[in-house]
N, CA, C and O atoms as a MOPAC input file, in Angstrom:
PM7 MOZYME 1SCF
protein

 N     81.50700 1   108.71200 1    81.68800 1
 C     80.77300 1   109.71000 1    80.93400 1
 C     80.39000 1   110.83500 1    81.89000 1
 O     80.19000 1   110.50500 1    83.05900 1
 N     80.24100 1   112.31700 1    81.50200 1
 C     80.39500 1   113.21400 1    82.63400 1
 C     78.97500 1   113.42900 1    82.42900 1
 O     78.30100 1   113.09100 1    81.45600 1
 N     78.55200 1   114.14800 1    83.67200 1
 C     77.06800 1   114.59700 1    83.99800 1
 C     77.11700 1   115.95800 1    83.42000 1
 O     78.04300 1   116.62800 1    83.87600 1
 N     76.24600 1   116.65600 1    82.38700 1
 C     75.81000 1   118.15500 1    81.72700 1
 C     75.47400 1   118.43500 1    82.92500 1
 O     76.50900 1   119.06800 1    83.13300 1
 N     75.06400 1   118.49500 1    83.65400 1
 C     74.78000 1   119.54500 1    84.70900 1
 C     75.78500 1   119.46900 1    85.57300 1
 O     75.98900 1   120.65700 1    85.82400 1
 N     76.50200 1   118.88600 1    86.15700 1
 C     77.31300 1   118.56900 1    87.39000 1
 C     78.54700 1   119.55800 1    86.50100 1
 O     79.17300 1   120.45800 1    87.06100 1
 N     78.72400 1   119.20100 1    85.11000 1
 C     79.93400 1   120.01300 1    84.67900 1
 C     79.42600 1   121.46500 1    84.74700 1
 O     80.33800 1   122.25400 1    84.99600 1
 N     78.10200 1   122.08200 1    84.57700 1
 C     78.01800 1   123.86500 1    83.97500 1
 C     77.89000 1   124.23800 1    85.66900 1
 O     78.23600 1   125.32700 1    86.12900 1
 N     77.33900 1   123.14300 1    86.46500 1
 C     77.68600 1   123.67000 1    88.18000 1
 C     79.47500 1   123.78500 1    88.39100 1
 O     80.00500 1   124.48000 1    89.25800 1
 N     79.88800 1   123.31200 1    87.83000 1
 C     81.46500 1   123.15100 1    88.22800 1
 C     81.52600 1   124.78200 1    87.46500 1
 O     81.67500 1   125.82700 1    88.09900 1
 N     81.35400 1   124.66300 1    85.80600 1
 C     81.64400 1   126.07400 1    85.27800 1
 C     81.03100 1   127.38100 1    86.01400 1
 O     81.63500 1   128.43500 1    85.81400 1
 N     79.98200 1   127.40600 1    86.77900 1
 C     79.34400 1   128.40600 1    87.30600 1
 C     80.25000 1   128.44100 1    88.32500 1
 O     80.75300 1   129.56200 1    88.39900 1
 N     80.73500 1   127.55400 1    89.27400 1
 C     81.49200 1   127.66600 1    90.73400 1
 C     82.56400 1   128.18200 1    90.15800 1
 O     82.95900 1   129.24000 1    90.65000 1
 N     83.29300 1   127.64800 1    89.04600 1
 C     84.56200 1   128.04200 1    88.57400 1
 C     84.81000 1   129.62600 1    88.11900 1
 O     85.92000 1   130.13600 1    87.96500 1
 N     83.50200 1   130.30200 1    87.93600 1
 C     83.47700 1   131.13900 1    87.09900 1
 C     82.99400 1   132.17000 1    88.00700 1
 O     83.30100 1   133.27200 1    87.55400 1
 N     82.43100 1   132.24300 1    88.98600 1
 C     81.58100 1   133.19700 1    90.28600 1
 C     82.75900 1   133.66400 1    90.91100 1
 O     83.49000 1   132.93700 1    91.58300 1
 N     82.92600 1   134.69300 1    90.73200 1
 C     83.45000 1   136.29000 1    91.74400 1
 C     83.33700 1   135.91400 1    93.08400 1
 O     84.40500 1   135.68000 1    93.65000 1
 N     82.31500 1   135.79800 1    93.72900 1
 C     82.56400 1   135.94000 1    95.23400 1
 C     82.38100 1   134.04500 1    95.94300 1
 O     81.77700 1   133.52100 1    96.87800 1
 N     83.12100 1   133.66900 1    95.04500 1
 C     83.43900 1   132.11500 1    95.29900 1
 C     84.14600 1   132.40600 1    96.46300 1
 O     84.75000 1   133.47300 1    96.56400 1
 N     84.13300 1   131.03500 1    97.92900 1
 C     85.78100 1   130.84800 1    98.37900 1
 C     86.79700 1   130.99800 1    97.46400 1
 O     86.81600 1   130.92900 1    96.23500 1
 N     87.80900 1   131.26100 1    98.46100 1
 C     89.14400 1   131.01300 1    97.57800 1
 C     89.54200 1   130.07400 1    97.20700 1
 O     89.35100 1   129.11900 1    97.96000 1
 N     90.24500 1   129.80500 1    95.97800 1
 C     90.70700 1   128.76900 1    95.28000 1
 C     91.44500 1   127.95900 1    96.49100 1
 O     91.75700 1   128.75900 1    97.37300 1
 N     91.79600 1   126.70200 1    96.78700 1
 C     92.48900 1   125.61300 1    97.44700 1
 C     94.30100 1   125.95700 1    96.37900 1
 O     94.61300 1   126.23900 1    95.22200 1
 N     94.79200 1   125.77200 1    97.29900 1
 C     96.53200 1   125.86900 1    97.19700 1
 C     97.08200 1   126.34900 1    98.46700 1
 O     96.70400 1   125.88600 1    99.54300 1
 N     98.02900 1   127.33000 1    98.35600 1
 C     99.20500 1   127.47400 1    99.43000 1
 C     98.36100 1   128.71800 1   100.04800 1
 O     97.75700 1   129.59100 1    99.42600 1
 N     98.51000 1   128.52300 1   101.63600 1
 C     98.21700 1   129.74700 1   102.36100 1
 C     98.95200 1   130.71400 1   102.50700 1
 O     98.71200 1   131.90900 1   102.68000 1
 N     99.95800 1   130.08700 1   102.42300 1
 C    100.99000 1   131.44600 1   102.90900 1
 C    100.81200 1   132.76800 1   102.16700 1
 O    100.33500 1   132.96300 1   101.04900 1
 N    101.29400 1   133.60200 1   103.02900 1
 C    101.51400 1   135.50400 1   102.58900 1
 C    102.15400 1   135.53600 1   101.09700 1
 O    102.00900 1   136.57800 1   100.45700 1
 N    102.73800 1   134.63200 1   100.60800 1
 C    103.51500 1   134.76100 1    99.39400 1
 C    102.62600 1   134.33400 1    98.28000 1
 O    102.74800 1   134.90900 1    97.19900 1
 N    101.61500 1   133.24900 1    98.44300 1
 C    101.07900 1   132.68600 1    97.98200 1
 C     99.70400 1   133.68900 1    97.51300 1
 O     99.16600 1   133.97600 1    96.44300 1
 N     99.54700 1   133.93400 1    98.55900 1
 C     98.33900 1   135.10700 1    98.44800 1
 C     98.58400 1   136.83300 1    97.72800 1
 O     97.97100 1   137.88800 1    97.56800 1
 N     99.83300 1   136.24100 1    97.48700 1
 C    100.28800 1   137.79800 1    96.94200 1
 C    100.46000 1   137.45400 1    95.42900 1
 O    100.99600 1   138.25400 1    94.66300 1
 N    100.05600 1   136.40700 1    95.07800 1
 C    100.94000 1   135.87100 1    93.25100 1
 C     99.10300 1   135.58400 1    92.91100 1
 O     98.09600 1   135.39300 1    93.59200 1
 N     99.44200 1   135.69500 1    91.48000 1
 C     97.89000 1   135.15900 1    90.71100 1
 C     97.36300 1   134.16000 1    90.39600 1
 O     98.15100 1   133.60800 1    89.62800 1
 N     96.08900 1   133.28100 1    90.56600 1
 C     95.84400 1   132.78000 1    89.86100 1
 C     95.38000 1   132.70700 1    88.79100 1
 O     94.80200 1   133.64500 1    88.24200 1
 N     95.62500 1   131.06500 1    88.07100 1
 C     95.06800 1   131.33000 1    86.75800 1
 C     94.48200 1   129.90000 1    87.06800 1
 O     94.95600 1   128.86600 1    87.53700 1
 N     93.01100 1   130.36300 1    86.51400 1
 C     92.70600 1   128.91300 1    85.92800 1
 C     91.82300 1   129.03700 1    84.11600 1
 O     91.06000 1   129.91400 1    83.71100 1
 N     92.27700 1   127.93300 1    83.47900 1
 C     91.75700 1   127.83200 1    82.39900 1
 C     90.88600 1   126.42600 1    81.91000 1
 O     90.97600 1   125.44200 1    82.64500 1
 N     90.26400 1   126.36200 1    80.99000 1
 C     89.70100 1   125.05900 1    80.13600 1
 C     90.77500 1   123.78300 1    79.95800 1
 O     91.71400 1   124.13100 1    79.24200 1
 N     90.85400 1   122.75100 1    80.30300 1
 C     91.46400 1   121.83400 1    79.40100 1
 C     91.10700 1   121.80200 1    78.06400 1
 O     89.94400 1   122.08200 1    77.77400 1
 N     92.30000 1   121.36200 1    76.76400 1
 C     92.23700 1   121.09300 1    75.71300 1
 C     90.75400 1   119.63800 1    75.67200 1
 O     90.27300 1   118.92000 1    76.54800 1
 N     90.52000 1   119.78400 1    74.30700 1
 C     89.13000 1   119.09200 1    74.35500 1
 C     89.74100 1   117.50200 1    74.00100 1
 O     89.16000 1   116.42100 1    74.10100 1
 N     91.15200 1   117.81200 1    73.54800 1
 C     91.65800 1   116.17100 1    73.34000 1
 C     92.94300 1   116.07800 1    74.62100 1
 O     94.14800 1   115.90000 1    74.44400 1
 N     92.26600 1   116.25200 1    75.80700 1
 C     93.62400 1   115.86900 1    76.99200 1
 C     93.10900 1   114.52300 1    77.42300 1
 O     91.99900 1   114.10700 1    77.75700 1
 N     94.84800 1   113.74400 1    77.23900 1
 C     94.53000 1   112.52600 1    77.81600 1
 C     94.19100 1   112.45400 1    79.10200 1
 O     94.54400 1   113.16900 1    80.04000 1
 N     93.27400 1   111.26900 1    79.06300 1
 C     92.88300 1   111.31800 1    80.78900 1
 C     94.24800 1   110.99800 1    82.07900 1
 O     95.40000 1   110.65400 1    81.81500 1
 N     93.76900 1   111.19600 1    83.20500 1
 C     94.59700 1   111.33100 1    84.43000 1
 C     94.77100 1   110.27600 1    85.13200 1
 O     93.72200 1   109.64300 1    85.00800 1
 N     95.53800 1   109.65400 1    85.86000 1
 C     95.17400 1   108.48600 1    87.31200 1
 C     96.02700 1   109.46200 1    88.67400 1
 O     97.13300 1   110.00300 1    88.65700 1
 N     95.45300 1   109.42300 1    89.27600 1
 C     95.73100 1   110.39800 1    90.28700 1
 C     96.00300 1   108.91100 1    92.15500 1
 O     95.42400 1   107.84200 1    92.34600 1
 N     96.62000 1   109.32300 1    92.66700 1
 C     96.88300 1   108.27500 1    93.63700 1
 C     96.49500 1   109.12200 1    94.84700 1
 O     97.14400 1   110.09700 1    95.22600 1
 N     94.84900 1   108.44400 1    95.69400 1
 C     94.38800 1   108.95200 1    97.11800 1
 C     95.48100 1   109.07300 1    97.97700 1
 O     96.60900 1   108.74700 1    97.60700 1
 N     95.23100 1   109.54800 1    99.18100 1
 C     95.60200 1   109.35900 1   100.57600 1
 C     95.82900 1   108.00400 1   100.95600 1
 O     96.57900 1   107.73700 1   101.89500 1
 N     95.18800 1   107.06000 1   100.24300 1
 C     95.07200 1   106.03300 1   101.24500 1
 C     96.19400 1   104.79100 1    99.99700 1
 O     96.42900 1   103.58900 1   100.12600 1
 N     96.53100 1   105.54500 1    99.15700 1
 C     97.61800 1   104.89700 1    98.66600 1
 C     96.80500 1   104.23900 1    97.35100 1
 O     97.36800 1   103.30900 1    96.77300 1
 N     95.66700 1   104.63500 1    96.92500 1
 C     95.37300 1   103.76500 1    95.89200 1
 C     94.79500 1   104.70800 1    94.40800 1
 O     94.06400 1   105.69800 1    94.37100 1
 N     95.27100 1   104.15500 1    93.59400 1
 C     95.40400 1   104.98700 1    92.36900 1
 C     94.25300 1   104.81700 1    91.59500 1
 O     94.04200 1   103.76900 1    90.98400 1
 N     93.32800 1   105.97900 1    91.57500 1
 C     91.86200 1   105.97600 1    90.51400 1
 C     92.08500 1   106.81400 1    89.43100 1
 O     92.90100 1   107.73400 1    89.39400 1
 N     91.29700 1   106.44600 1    88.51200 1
 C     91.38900 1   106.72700 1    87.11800 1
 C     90.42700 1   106.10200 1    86.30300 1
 O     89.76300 1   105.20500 1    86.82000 1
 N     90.20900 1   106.42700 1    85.03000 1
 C     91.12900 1   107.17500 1    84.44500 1
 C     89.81500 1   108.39400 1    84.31700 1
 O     88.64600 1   108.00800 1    84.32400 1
 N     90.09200 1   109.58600 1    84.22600 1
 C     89.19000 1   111.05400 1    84.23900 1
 C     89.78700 1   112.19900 1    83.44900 1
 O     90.80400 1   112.82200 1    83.75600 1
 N     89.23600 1   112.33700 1    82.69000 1
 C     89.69900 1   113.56500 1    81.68800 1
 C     89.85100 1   114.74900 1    82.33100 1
 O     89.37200 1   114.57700 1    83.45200 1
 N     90.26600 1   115.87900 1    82.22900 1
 C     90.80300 1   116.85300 1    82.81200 1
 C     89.80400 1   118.14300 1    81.97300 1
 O     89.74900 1   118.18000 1    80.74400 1
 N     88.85500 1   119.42000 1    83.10600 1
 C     87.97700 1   119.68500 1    82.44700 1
 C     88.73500 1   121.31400 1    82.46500 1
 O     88.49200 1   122.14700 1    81.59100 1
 N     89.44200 1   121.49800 1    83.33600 1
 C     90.12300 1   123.00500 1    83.80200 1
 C     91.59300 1   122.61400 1    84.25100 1
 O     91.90400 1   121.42300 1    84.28400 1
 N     92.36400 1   123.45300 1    84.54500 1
 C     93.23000 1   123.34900 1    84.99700 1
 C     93.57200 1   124.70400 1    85.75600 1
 O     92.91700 1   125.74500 1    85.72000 1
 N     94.44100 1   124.51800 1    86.26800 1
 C     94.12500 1   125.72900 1    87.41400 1
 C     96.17900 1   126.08600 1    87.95200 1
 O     97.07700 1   125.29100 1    87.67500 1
 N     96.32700 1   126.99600 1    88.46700 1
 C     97.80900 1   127.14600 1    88.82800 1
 C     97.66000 1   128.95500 1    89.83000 1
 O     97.23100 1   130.09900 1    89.68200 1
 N     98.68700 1   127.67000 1    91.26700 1
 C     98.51000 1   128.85400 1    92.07500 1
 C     99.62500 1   128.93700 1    92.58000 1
 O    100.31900 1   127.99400 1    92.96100 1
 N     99.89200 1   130.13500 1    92.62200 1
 C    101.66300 1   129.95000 1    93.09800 1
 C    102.42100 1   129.05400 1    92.30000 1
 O    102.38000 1   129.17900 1    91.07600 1
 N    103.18100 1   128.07300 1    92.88500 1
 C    103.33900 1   126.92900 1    91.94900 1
 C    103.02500 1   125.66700 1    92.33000 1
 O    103.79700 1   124.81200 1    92.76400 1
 N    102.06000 1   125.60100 1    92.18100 1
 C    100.98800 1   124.63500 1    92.37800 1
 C    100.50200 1   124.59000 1    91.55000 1
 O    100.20800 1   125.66100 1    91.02100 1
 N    100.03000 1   123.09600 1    90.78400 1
 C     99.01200 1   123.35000 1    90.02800 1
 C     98.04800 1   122.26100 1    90.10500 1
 O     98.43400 1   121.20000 1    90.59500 1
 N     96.79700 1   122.37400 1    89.67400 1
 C     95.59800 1   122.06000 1    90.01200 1
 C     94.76200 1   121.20900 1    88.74600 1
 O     94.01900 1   122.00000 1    88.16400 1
 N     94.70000 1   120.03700 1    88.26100 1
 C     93.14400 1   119.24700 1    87.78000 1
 C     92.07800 1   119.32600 1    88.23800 1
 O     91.90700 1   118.48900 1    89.12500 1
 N     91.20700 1   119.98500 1    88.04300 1
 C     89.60700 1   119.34700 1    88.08800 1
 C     88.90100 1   118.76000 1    86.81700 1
 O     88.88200 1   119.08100 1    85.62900 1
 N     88.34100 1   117.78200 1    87.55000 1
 C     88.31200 1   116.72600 1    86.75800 1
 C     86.55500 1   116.25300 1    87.31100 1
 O     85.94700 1   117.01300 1    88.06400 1
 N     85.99500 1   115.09400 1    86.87500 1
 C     84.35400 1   114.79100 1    86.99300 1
 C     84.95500 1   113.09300 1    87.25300 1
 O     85.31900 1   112.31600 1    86.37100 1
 N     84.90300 1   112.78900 1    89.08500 1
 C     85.18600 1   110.98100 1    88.69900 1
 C     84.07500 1   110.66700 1    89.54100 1
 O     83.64300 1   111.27100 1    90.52300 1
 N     83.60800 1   109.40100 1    88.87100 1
 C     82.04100 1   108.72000 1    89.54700 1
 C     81.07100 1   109.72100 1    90.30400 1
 O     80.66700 1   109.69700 1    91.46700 1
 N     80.81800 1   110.64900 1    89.21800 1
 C     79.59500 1   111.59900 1    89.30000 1
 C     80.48600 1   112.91700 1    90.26300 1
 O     80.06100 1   114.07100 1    90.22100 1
 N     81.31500 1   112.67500 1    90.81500 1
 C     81.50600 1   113.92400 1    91.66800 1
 C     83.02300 1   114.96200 1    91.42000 1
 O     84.18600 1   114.59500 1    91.25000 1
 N     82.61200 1   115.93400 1    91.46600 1
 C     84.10100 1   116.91100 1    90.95700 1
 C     85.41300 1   116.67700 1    91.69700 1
 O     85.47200 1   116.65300 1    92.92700 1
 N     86.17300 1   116.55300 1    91.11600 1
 C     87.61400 1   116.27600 1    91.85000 1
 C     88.80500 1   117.25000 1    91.76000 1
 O     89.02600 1   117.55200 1    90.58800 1
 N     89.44200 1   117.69700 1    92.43500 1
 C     90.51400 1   118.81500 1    92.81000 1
 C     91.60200 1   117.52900 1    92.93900 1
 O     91.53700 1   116.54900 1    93.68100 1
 N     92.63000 1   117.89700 1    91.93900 1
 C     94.00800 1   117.01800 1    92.21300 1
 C     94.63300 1   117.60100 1    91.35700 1
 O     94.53200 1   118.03900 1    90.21100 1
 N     95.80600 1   117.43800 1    92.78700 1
 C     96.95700 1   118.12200 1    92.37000 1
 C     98.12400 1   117.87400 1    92.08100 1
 O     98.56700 1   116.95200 1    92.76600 1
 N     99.01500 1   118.39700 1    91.17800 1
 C     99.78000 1   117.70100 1    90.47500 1
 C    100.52700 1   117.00900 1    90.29500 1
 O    100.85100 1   116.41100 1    89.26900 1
 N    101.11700 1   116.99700 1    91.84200 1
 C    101.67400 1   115.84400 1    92.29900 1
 C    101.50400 1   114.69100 1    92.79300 1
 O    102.40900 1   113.88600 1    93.01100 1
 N     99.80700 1   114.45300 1    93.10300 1
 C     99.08300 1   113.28900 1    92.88700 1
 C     99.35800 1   112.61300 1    91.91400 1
 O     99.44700 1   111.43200 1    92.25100 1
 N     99.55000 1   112.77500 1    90.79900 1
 C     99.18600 1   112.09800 1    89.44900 1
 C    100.24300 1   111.25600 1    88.96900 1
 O    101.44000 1   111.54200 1    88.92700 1
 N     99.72700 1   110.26500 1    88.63600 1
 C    100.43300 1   108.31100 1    88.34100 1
 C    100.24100 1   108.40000 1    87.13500 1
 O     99.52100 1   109.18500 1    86.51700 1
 N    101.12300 1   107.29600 1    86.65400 1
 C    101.00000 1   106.86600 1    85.12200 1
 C     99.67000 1   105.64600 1    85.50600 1
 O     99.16300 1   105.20300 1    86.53700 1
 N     99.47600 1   105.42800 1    83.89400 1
 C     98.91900 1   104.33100 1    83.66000 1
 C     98.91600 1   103.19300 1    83.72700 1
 O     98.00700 1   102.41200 1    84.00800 1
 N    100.32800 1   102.97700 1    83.37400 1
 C    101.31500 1   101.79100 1    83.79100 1
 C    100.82500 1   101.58700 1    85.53900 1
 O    100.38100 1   100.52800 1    85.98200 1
 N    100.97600 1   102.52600 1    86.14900 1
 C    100.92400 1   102.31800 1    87.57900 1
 C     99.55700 1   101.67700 1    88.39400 1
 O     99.32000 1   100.83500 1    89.26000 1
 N     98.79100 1   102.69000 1    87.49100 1
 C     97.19500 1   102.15300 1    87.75400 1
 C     97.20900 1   100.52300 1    87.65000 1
 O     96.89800 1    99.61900 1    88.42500 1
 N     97.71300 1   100.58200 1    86.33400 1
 C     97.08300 1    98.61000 1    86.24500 1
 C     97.71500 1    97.76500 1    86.65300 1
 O     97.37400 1    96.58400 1    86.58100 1
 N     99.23000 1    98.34500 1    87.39500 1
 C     99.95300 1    97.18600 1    87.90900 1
 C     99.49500 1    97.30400 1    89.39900 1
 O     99.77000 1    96.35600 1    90.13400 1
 N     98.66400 1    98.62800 1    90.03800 1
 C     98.64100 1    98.22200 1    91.35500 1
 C     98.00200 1    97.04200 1    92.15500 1
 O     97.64100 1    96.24400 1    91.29100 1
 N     97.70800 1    96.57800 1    93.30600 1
 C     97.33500 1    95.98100 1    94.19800 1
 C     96.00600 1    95.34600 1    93.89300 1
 O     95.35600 1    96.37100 1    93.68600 1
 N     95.28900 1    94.50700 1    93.75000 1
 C     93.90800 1    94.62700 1    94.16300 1
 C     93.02700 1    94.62600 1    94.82600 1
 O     92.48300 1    93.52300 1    94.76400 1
 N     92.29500 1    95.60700 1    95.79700 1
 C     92.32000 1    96.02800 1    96.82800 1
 C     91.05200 1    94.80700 1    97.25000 1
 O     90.17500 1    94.82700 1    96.38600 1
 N     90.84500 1    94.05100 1    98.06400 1
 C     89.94600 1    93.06100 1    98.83600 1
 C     89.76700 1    93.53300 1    99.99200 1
 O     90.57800 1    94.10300 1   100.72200 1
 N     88.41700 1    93.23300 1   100.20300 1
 C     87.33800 1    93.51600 1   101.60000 1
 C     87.28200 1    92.19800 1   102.11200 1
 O     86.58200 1    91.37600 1   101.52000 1
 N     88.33700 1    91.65700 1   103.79500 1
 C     88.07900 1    90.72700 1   104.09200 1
 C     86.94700 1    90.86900 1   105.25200 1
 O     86.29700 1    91.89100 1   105.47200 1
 N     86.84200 1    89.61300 1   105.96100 1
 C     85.83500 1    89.77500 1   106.89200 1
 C     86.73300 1    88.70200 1   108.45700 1
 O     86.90500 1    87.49500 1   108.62500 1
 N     87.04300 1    89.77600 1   109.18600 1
 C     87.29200 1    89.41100 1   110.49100 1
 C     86.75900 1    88.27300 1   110.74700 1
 O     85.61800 1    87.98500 1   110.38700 1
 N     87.82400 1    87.19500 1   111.65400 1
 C     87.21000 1    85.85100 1   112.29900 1
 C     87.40200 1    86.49400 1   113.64900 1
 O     88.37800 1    86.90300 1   114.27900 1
 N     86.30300 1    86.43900 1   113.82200 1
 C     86.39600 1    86.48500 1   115.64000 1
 C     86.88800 1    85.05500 1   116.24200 1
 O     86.77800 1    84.00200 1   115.61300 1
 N     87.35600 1    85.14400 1   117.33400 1
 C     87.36000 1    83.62400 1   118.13900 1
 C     87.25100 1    83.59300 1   119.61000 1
 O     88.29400 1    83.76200 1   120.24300 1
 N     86.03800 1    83.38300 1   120.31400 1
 C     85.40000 1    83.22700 1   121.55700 1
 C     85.77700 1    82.42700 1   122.34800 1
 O     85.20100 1    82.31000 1   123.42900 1

């Protein structure tokens, strides 16, 4: 369930003129083309997006969408905090529930 305030802070950041620049491609080419970002539809299915560290979270509805160069961009609201993922992050569902289940063991030392 998303936080009313955490989302109209996202719409205010999203929406402010002298924001940083949007996240995408640095390059000279990149900086020369437009962005666009818009609203997600109010019925978009949600996302599973796969970390750095190889593990796939989900599921998060999609609140904007965004496209830079050709890149394009989800922001999204997962466990209270705003998320930037990009489009080539993004897993099926199927994938989510067949992955791994990730366990916290605990080292045996031996003296």
């Amino acid at each position: 369930m998303s936080n009313p305030s955490l989302l109209k802070k996202a719409r205010e950041i999203l929406t402010h003129t002298k924001q940083a620049p949007l996240p995408g491609p640095t390059t000279n080419e990149a900086r020369d083309t437009t962005s666009m970002i818009e609203s997600a539809a109010p019925n978009t299915r949600p996302v599973y997006w796969e970390t750095g560290t190889g593990q796939i979270l989900g599921p998060a509805v999609p609140e904007f969408l965004m496209r830079v160069a050709s890149s394009y961009w989800i922001v999204t609201t997962f466990g209270g905090q705003i998320q930037w993922i990009n489009a080539d992050r993004l897993r099926s569902r199927k994938a989510f529930e067949e992955q791994a289940t990730v366990r916290e063991v605990e080292l045996i030392h031996s003296f």
